[in-house]
C-alpha positions in Angstrom: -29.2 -107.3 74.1 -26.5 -106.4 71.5 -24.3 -103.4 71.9 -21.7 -102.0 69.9 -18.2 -101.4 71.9 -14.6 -100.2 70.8 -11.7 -101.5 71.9 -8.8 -100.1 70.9 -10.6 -98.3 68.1 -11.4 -101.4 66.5 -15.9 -101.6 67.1 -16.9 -105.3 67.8 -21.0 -106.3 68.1 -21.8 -107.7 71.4 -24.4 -109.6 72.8 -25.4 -111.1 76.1 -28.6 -113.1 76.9 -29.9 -115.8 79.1 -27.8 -117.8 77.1 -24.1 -116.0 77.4 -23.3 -117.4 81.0 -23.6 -120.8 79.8 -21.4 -120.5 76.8 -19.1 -118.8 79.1 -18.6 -121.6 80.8 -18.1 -123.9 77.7 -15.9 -121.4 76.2 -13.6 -121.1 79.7 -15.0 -123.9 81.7 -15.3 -120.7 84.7 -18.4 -119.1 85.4 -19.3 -116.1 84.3 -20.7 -114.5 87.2 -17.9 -115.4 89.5 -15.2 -114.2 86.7 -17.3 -111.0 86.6 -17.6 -110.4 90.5 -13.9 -111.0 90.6 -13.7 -107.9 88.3 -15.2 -106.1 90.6 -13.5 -106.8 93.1 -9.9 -106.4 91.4 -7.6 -103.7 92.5 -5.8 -103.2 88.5 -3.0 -101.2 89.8 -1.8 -104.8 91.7 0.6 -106.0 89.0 0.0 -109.9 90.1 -3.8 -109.5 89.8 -3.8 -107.9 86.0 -2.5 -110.8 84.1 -5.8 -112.7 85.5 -7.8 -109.6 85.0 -6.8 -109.3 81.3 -7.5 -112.8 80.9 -11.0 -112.9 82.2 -12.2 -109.4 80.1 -11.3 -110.7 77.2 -12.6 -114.0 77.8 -16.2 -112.3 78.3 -15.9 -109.9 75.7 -14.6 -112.7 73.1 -17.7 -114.9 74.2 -20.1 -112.0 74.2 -18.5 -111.1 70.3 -19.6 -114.9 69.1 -22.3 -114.5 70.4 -23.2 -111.6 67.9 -22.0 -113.0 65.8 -19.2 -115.8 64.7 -17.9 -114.3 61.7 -16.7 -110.8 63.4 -13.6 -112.9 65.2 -12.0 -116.2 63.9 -10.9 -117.6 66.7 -9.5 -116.2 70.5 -5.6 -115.6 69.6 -6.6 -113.9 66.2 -8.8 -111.4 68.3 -6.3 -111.0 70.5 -3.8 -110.1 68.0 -5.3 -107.4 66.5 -5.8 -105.8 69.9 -2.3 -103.4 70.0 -3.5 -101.9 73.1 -5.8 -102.7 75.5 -5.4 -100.3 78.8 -5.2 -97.2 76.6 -8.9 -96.8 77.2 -10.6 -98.6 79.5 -14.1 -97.2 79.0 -14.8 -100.5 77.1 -14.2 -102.7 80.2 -16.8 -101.4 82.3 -19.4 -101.7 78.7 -18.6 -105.2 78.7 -19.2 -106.1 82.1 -22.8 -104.1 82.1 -23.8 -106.1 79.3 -22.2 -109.1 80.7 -24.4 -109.1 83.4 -27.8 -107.4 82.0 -29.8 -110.1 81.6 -29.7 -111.6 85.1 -29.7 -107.8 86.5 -32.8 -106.4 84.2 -31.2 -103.5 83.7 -30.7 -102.8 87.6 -27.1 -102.4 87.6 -25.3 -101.0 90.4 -22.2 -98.6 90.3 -19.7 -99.4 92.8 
């Protein structure tokens, strides 16, 4: 599935398949399905937990965004640098983790 999301006003193509856990783990050498049940999990406000939190979003969403398609991002630091803020909104966080996770849930996603 391939879903356009904005973060930070900036609209990146994203796409997760059957495929997208395994070049998580390539990309990260974590799996994707503990880094996203970690998410979950995560209370934000906790100061010591957001460093790792930032970390693992935009670890998925940088996968998922090569996965659509290579030429949107060069490479992990560039994306990251044209992100000015990335807590401003955080609509796009919960996007990325649905679609992180919709081909293993079929669509069955539960709101916590």
């Amino acid at each position: 599935m391939v879903k356009t999301i904005k973060i930070d006003g900036k609209s990146y193509d994203m796409k997760s398949s059957a495929y997208t856990q395994f070049a998580y783990k390539n990309e990260t050498g974590r799996s994707l399905l503990d880094d996203i049940q970690y998410l979950q999990n995560i209370n934000v406000e906790e100061y010591s937990n957001l460093d790792n939190f930032i970390e693992l979003i935009t670890d998925i969403s940088y996968v998922m965004i090569k996965e659509a398609d290579e030429k949107q991002v060069q490479n992990k630091i560039e994306f990251l640098k044209g992100i000015n803020n990335l807590l401003e909104d955080t609509e796009w966080i919960t996007q990325v983790v649905e679609l992180a996770i919709m081909p293993l849930s079929r669509g069955n996603i539960q709101k916590s």
